[in-house]
N, C-alpha and C positions, 0 to 999 in steps of 0.2 A: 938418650936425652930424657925421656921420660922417665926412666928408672929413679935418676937422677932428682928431677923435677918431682917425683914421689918423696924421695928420701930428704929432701928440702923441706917439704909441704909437713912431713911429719915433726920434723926436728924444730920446723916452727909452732906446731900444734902443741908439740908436749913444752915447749918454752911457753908459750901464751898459758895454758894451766899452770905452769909453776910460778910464775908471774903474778897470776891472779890469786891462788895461794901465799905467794910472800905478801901481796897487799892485801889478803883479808887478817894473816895473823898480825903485820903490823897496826892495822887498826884497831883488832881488838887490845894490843899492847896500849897504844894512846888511850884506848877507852877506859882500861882497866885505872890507870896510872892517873888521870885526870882528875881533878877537884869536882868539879862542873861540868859533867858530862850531858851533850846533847846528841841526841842518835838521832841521823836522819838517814835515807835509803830509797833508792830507788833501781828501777833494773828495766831492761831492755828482752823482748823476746817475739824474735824474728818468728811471723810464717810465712814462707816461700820470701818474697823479695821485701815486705814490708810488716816493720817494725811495729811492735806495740812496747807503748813507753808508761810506767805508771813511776810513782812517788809520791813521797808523803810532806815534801811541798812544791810550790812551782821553781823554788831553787834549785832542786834538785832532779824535775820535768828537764830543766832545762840543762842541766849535765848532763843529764842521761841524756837527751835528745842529742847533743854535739856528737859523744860518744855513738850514736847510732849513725851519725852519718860517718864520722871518720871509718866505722865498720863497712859502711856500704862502699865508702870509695874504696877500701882498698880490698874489698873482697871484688869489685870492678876492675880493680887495675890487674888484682891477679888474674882474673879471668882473662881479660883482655891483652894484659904481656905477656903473661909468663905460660901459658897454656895453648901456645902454638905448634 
């Protein structure tokens, strides 16, 4: 079971980077391609259990914040189901 539970946890590791790689090349596509382009960005960087959130406006605070909690639940819910 845990061997298993390993080779899950990986195949969804290397899926979440390619993921994250298809949506940074798409956006630079739109960026590229756009009349009126406005860049805005923000990012999340966890130590230990809490999050540090920056951005370059509070619209973008506040995505990133969502995005940090949707991380924290479901890095909880693996801990808590799937790691018995």
């Amino acid at each position: 079971m845990k061997r298993k539970l390993k080779r899950n946890m990986e195949l969804i590791g290397i899926a979440l980077i390619l993921v994250g790689m298809f949506a940074i090349l798409i956006g630079f596509l739109i960026l590229a391609f756009s009349k009126n382009a406005k860049v805005e960005g923000g990012g999340i960087m966890f130590v230990g259990p809490i999050p540090i959130i920056f951005g370059t406006s509070m619209k973008m605070v506040y995505v990133v914040m969502f995005l940090a909690l949707v991380i924290m639940l479901l890095y909880l819910f693996l801990i808590l189901f799937l790691w018995r």
